[in-house]
Steps between C-alpha positions, in 0.01 A plus 500: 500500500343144557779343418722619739569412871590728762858609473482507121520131464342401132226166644541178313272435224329168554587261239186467247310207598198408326230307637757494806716255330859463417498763159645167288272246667244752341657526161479110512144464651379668152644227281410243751123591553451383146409147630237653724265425229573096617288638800280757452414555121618813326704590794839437335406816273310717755795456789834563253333835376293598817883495672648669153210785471572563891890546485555600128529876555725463847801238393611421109584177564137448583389632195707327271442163621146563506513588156741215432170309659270640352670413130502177613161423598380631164734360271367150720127579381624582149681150515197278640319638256665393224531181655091485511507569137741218428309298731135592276681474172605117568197433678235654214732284256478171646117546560468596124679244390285231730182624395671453147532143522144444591602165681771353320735628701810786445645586190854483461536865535384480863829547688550847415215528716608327749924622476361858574321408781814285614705841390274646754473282768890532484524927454234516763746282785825734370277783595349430848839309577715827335218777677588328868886527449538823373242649788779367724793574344338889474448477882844361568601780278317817683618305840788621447446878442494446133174520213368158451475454127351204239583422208275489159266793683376806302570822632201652542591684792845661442728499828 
C-alpha cells in the first residue's frame, strides 16, 4: 500500500540515483576514478570497487562494469609484472656481463642486454600510454548506458 496515492494512483518510483548522481555519470565515475591514484595513492583501486561493492546487488549494469574493472586492474598488475621481470632479466644480464669484462669493457654479446631493456623501455610506454586510453574509452563507453570493456583483459570476474 506504500506505493499508492490516494485515489488509487500508483506514486512514481524515483529514478535510481547513486551517490545522487546522474545513474550514467555513475557508471562512468567507476572507470574514471582509476586515475585517482595520480592523487591519492591506491585510491584508483579502493574508489572503482568501494562504488562497485555498494551498487552491485541493486543495478546489473553496475555489476558488470565493476567486474569489467575489476578484470582490468588485475590483468594491469599481471602485466607490470612481467614487465619488472623483463626489466630484471636485461638488467641482471648487462651487470653480469660488466662484471665479466673486469675493465676491458663489453663483450660483443652486450646488446642483448641492452635490446631487452630498450624492448622494455618501449612495452612499458605502449602500456601506460595503452592503460590511459582504454580507461577512457571504457568511461566513454558506460557514459552512454553501455559496459565499458578492454581489450587483452582476463576474465576473472565473469559478467
Amino acid at each position: 500500500m506504500e506505493d499508492i496515492q490516494p485515489y488509487g494512483i500508483p506514486k512514481k518510483k524515483a529514478p535510481f540515483r547513486p551517490w545522487n548522481m546522474e545513474f550514467n555519470t555513475f557508471l562512468m565515475l567507476m572507470h574514471i576514478s582509476q586515475f585517482a591514484s595520480m592523487i591519492v595513492p591506491m585510491a584508483g583501486w579502493i574508489l572503482p570497487i568501494a562504488m562497485w561493492a555498494q551498487f552491485k546487488e541493486e543495478n546489473e549494469l553496475i555489476d558488470k562494469n565493476g567486474k569489467q574493472i575489476l578484470n582490468f586492474m588485475l590483468t594491469f598488475v599481471i602485466y607490470i609484472i612481467g614487465m619488472g621481470i623483463l626489466y630484471l632479466v636485461g638488467f641482471i644480464m648487462l651487470i653480469t656481463m660488466a662484471e665479466d669484462s673486469q675493465g676491458s669493457g663489453l663483450d660483443s654479446r652486450a646488446w642483448i642486454p641492452i635490446l631487452l631493456l630498450v624492448i622494455w623501455l618501449i612495452l612499458l610506454s605502449i602500456l601506460v600510454i595503452g592503460h590511459s586510453i582504454v580507461i577512457i574509452l571504457a568511461g566513454i563507453k558506460a557514459n552512454k548506458g553501455q559496459v565499458g570493456t578492454y581489450p587483452l583483459t582476463i576474465k576473472f570476474f565473469k559478467s
